[in-house]
N, C-alpha and C positions, 0 to 999 in steps of 0.2 A: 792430541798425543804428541805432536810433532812440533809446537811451540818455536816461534821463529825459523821455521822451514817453511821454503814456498809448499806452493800447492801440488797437489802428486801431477805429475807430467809426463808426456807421453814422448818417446824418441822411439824414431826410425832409423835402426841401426841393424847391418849385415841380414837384412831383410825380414824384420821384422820388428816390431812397436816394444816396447821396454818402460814401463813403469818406474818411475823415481821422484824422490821426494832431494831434495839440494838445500843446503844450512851452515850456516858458518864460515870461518876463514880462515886462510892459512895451509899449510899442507893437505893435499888430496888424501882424502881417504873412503875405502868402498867398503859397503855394509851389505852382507849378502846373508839372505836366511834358509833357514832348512824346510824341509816336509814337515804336516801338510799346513805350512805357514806363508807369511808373507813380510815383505819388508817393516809390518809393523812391530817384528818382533823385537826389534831395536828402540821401544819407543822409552823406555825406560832408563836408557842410555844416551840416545842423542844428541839429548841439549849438553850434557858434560863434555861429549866429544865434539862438539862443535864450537866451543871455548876454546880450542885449539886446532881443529881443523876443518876445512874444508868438506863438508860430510854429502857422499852420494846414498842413497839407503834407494835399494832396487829390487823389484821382483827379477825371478828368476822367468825365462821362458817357461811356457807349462805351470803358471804360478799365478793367483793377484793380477794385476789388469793390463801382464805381458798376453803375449800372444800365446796363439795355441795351436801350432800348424799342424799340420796331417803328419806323419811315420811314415817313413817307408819302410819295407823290410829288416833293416837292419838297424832302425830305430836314431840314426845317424842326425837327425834332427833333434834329438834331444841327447847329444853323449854330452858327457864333459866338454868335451873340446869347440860343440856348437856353444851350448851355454857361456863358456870362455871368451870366444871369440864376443859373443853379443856384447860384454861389460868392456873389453879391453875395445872395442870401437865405442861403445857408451861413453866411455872415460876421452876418447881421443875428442868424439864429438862438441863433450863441454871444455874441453883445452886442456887436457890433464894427459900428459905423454908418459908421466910416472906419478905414479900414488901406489901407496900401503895399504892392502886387504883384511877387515878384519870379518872374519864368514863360519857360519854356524852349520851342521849337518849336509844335508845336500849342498848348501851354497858352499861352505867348506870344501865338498868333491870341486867345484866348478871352480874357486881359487886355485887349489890343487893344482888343474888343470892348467890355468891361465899363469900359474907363474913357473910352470914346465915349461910350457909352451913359449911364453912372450916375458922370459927370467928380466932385461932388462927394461922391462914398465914394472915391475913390481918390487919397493924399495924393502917394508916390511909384509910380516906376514902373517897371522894369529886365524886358527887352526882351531875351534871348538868340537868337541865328543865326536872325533871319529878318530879312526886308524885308517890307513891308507884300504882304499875297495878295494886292489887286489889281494892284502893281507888278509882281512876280514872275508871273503869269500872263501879264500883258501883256510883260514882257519876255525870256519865256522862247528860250532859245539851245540849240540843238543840244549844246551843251556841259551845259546845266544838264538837259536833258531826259534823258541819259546818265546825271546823278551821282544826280539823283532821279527816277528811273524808278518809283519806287513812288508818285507821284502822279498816272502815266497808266495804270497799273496799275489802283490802287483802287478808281477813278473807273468802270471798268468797268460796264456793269451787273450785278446779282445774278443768277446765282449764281455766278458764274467765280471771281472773284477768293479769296471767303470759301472757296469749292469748294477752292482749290487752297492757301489757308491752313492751313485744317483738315486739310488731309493729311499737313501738315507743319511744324507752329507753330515748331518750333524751326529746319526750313530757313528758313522767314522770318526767324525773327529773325537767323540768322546770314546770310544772303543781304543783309539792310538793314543793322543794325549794324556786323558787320564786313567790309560794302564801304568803310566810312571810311577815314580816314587813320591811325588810330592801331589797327584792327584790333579785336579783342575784350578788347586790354591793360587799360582802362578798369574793366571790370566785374569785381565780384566775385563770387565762388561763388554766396554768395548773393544777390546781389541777379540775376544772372542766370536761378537758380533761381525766385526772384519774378518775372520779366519772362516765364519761359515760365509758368510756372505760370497768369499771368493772360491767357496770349495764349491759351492753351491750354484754358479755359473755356466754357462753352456763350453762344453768341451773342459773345462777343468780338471773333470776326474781321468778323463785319456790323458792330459798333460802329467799329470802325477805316474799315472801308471808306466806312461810311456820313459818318463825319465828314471823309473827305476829299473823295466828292461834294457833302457842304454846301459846300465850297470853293469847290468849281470851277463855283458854282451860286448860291444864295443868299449864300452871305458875298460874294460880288462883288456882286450886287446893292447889300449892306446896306454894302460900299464904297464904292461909286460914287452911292452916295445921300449919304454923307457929302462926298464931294469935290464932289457938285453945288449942297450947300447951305454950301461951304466951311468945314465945320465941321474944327477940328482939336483936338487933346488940349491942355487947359489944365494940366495939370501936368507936375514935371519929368520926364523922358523921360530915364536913361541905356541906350544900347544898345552891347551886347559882341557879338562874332561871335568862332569860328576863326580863325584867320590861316593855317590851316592847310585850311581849309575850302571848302565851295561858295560860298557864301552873301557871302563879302566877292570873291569870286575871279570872279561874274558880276552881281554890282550892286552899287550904293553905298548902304550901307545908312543912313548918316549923311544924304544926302542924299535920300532916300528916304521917312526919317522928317520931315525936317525940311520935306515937304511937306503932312505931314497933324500937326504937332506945332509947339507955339511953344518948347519949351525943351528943347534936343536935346542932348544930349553921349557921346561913346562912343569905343569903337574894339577895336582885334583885341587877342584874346587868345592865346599861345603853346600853342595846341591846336586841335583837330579839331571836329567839330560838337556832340560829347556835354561842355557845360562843365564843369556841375557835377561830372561823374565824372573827366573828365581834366584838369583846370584847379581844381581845386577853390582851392589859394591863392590864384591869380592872380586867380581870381571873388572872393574874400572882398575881396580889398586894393581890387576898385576899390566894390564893391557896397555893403562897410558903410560908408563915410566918406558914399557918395550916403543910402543909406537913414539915415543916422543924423543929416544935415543939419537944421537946425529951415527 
């Protein structure tokens, strides 16, 4: 799937092991996937983007064959800002003091994070099917609480949710995945095989779960701490969503971002929530002209 990328590898970074696949040349750039996926969601994509850059494709903590460390109370091991820190030392590690993010869902939150947090390592920035978490919490709709139900779910306390994971990793996946709009057409043999294979691991389901209570918890905090001190992201900013999807169907994601960001541009793409996998051209045509912009 990963065709001229070394072999997946393991880094020891901000204390803990970090999954990554490495490909290509040229400008840095970092691939980060969403729930309940892994870095292979990019596999449809990578060799194109690796014709011109430098390509990192990384699970997330809590994710694929990162680590899975224990929660404390306040779930602080898995917020944004842990996640953040993990990639932005990943990135130092392999000699990259600045590179351009392109990050799907959850890894989207953790960009978010990382180029709040550490604005001058992050040159560009592409932003796939979300609105900022503390937007989307606050403006949660009857309607949006329906299509992503696995975010009141998760959030559960332990053990319920992981309990009922583990019994059935692959009804999850198929329960969340192909409730979308385009079904389970998107995915391939294997890369599906990969997505149970890693949901299906020991502590896995706590890493999911757990990084969706940093949501609904700390990452709001470490939002609401940014909009108090009106800090917003100084670099460019393209965001794509579905058109087909939740995510442009119950908030405005352009205007959303363009509250916590100075250089905003985007718009829907002719698919459902999973881009990279169902959209893959339609992401290339608008993503490399932004990311390849001086």
């Amino acid at each position: 799937m990963f065709s001229g990328f070394t072999e997946k590898t393991i880094a020891r970074v901000n204390g803990v092991d970090i999954a990554y696949r490495q490909g290509g040349h040229g400008p840095a750039l970092l691939l980060l996937h969403g729930h309940p996926q892994t870095h292979v969601i990019w596999h449809k994509v990578a060799a194109r983007l690796a014709q011109h850059f430098t390509v990192i494709a990384a699970d997330l903590r809590g994710y694929g064959d990162s680590s899975k460390p224990p929660a404390s109370a306040d779930h602080r091991e898995y917020s944004k800002r842990a996640m953040a820190e993990d990639m932005a030392a990943l990135m130092a590690q392999l000699g990259f003091e600045r590179f351009s993010l392109l990050a799907h869902d959850r890894g989207a939150r953790a960009a978010h994070r990382l180029a709040m947090d550490q604005p001058a390592r992050v040159q560009r920035l592409v932003l796939l099917d979300i609105a900022p978490t503390l937007a989307m919490y606050r403006q949660t709709t009857e309607a949006f609480a329906r299509a992503y139900w696995h975010w009141f779910f998760l959030i559960r306390p332990a053990p319920l949710p992981e309990t009922l994971i583990e019994a059935s990793p692959e009804g999850y996946l198929r329960a969340v995945m192909g409730s979308r709009s385009a079904g389970l057409s998107p995915f391939t043999a294997e890369a599906w095989a990969e997505y149970l294979r890693s949901l299906a691991a020991p502590g896995a389901a706590s890493g999911l779960c757990e990084d969706y209570r940093a949501s609904a918890g700390i990452d709001l905090e470490h939002d609401q701490a940014d909009r108090d001190q009106q800090r917003c992201l100084p670099m460019p900013l393209l965001v794509l969503w579905g058109e087909q999807g939740i995510v442009g169907r119950c908030f405005d994601p352009l205007r959303e971002w363009q509250a916590v960001a100075l250089d905003v541009r985007g718009g829907a793409l002719p698919c459902g929530h999973y881009i990279p996998e169902e959209a893959p051209e339609a992401l290339l045509e608008q993503a490399l002209p932004f990311l390849l912009a001086p």
